[in-house]
C-alpha positions in Angstrom: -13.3 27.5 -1.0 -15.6 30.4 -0.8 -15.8 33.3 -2.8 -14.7 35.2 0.3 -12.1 32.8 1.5 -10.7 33.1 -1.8 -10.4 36.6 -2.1 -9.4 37.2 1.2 -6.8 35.1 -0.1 -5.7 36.4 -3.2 -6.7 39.7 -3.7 -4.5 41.6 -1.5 -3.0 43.5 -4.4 -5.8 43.8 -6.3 -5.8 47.0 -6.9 -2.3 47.2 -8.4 -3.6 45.7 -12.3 -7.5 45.9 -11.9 -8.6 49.5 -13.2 -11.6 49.6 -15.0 -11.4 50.3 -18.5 -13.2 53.3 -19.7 -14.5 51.5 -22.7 -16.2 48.7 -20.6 -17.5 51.3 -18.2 -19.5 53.0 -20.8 -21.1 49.5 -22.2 -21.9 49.3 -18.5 -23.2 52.7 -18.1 -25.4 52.6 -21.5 -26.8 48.7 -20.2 -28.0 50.4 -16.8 -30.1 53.2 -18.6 -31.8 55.6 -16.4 -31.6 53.5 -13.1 -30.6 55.7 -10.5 -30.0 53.8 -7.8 -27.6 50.7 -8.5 -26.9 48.0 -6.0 -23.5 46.6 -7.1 -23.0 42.8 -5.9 -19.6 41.4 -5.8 -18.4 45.0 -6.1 -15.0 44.1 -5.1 -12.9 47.1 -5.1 -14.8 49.4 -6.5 -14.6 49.0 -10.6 -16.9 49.9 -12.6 -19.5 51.5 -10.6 -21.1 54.4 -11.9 -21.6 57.9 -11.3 -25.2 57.4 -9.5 -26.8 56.5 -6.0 -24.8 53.0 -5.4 -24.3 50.4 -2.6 -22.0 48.2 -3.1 -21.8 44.4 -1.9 -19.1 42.8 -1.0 -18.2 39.4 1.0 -14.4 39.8 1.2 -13.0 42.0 4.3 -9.6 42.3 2.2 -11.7 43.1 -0.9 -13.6 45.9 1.1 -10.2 47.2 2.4 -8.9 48.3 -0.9 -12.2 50.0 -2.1 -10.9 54.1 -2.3 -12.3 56.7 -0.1 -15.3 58.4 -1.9 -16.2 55.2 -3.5 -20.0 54.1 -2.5 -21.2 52.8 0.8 -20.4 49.1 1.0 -21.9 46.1 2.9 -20.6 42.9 3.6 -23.0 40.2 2.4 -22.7 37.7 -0.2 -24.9 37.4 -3.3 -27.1 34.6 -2.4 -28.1 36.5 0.9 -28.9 39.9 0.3 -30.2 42.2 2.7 -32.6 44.3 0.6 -36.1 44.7 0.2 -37.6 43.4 -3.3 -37.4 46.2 -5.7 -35.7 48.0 -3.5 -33.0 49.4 -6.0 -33.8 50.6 -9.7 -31.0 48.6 -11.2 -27.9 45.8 -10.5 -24.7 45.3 -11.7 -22.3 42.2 -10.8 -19.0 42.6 -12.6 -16.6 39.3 -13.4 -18.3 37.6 -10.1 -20.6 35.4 -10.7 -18.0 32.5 -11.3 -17.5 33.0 -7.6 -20.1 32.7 -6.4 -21.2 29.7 -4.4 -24.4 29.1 -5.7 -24.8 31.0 -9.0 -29.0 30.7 -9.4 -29.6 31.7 -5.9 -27.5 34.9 -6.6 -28.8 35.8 -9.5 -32.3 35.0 -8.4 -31.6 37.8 -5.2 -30.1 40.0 -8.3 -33.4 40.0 -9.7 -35.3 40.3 -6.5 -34.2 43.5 -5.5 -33.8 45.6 -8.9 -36.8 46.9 -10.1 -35.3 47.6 -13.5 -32.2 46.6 -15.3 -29.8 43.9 -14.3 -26.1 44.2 -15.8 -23.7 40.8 -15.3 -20.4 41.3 -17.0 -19.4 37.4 -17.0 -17.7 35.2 -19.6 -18.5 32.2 -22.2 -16.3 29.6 -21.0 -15.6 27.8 -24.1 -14.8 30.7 -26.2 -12.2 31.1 -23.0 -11.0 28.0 -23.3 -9.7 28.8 -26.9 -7.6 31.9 -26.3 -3.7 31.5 -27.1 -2.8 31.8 -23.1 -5.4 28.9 -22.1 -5.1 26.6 -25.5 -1.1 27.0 -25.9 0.1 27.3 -22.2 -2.4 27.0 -19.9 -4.8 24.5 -20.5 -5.4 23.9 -17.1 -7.3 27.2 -16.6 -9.9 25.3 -18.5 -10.5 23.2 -15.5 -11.2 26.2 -13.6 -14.8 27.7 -13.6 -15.9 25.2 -16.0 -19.3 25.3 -13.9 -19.9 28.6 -14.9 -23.3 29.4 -15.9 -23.3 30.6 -19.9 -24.7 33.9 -20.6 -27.3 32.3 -22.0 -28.4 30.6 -19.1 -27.1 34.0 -16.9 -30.2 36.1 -19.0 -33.0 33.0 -18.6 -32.1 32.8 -14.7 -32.8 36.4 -14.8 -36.1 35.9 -16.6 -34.9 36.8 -20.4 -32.7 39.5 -21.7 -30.3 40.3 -24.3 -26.4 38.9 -24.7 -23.5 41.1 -25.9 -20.0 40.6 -26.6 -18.1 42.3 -25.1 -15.1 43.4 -27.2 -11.3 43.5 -25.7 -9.1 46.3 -26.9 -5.6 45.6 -27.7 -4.6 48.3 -24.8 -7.4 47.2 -22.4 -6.5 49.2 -18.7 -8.5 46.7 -16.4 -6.0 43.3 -16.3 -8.4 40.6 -16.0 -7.8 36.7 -17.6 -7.1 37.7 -21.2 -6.5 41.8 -21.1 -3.0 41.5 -22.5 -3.4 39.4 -25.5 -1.6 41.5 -27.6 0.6 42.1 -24.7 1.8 38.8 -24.2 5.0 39.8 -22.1 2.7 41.2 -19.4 1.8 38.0 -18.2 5.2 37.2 -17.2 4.8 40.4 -14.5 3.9 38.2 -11.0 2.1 41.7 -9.9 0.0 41.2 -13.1 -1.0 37.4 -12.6 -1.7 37.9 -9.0 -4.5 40.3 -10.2 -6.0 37.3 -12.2 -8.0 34.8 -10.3 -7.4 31.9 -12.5 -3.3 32.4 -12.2 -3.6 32.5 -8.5 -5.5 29.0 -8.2 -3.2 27.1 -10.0 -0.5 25.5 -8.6 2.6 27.5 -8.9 5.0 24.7 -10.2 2.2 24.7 -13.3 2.4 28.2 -13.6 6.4 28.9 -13.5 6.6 26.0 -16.6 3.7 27.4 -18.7 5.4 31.3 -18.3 9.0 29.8 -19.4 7.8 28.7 -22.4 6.2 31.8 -22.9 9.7 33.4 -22.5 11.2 31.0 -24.7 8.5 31.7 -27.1 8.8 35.2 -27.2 12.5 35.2 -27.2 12.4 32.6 -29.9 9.7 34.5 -32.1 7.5 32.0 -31.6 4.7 33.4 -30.0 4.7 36.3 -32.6 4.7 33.3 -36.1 1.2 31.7 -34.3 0.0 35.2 -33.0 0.4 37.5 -36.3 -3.5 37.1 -37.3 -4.3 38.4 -34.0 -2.2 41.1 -33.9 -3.7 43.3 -36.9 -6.7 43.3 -35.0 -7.4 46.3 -32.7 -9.8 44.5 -30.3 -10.9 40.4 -29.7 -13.4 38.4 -28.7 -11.9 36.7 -25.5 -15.4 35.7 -24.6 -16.4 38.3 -22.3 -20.7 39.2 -22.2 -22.4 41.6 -20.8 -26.0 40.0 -19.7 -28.7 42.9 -19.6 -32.0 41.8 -18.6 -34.6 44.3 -18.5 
């Protein structure tokens, strides 16, 4: 399935759990510099994108539907294909997408075609996912999903070199993506909140329903808090989230 199909899909109530978070806005903001005009692929609706001249990509029709009125001019194109000029924008962003995309290199190759300067990709290290409390103890089969992710590593040399940064994850994070509520453990048990998270949605329910009751139990029990306490004193993790800036 398409990143489109998908979303058409699944991200009907997007908008309910996905804010962005001030803090990851202004990593954003300070990665983009003095770009002026952004093209945002995979914009989704609407997070993240900055106070400057923007136009926003976006394959999914229900994606595009949600975007707020005032938020920047969209188009509906997909990241290997986009309808741009080379260099025709000063910088681009792609926030949490690139794991849906269909062909990862030929989007981030057209990233690089048409930005003159700066290239921000907000994406995720996939091992240091795998080891977070929701995918290790109840959810292991989230690791199955996006396992072909590219690494960040590879993210920056496909955009012809740049610098990887961790992104940290407060302990009251606004935007609810995979692992926003690790210190809020009792959110995932919210159906509104996992339907905002793309790897909930692609699991089969049945696998879901079993891993959440044992989160109950295990928050009921104490449980979760006895293996979580490290955790807990700290204010922010590293869930694995990168920002990519290549130059």
């Amino acid at each position: 399935m398409t990143g489109s199909a998908r979303y058409d899909r699944i991200g009907r109530s997007y908008t309910a759990t996905r804010r962005p978070d001030p803090r990851i806005g202004r990593l954003i903001e300070e990665a983009l510099g003095d770009a002026a005009r952004i093209v945002n692929v995979g914009a989704g609706a609407g997070s993240y994108e900055p106070d400057r001249q923007v136009v926003a990509v976006e394959p999914s029709g229900a994606m595009i539907g949600q975007r707020p009125p005032g938020t920047a001019p969209v188009v509906q194109a997909s990241a290997e294909r986009l309808p741009f000029r080379p260099a025709e924008f000063d910088g681009a962003m792609a926030v949490l997408t690139v794991h849906h995309w269909g062909d990862a290199a030929a989007g981030l190759a057209e990233l690089r075609r048409v930005a003159a300067g700066p290239v921000v990709v907000l994406t995720f290290d996939h091992g240091v996912h795998c080891r977070q409390w929701l995918v290790a103890d109840y959810l292991p089969e989230m690791a199955g999903i996006d396992a072909d992710v590219p690494t960040p590593e590879a993210i920056a040399a496909a955009l012809g070199g740049g610098e990887v940064r961790v992104v940290p994850v407060p302990d009251d994070c606004i935007d609810g993506f995979c692992h926003a509520f690790w210190a809020r453990p009792e959110a995932y048990l919210d159906p509104t909140v996992r339907a905002g998270i793309s790897s909930f949605a692609r699991l089969p329910e049945p696998v879901v329903s079993a891993a959440m009751a044992r989160l109950d139990n295990d928050l009921a029990s104490g449980r979760w808090q006895e293996r979580n306490t490290g955790i807990l004193e700290a204010p922010a993790v590293d869930a694995g989230y990168r920002l990519v800036v290549a130059g």
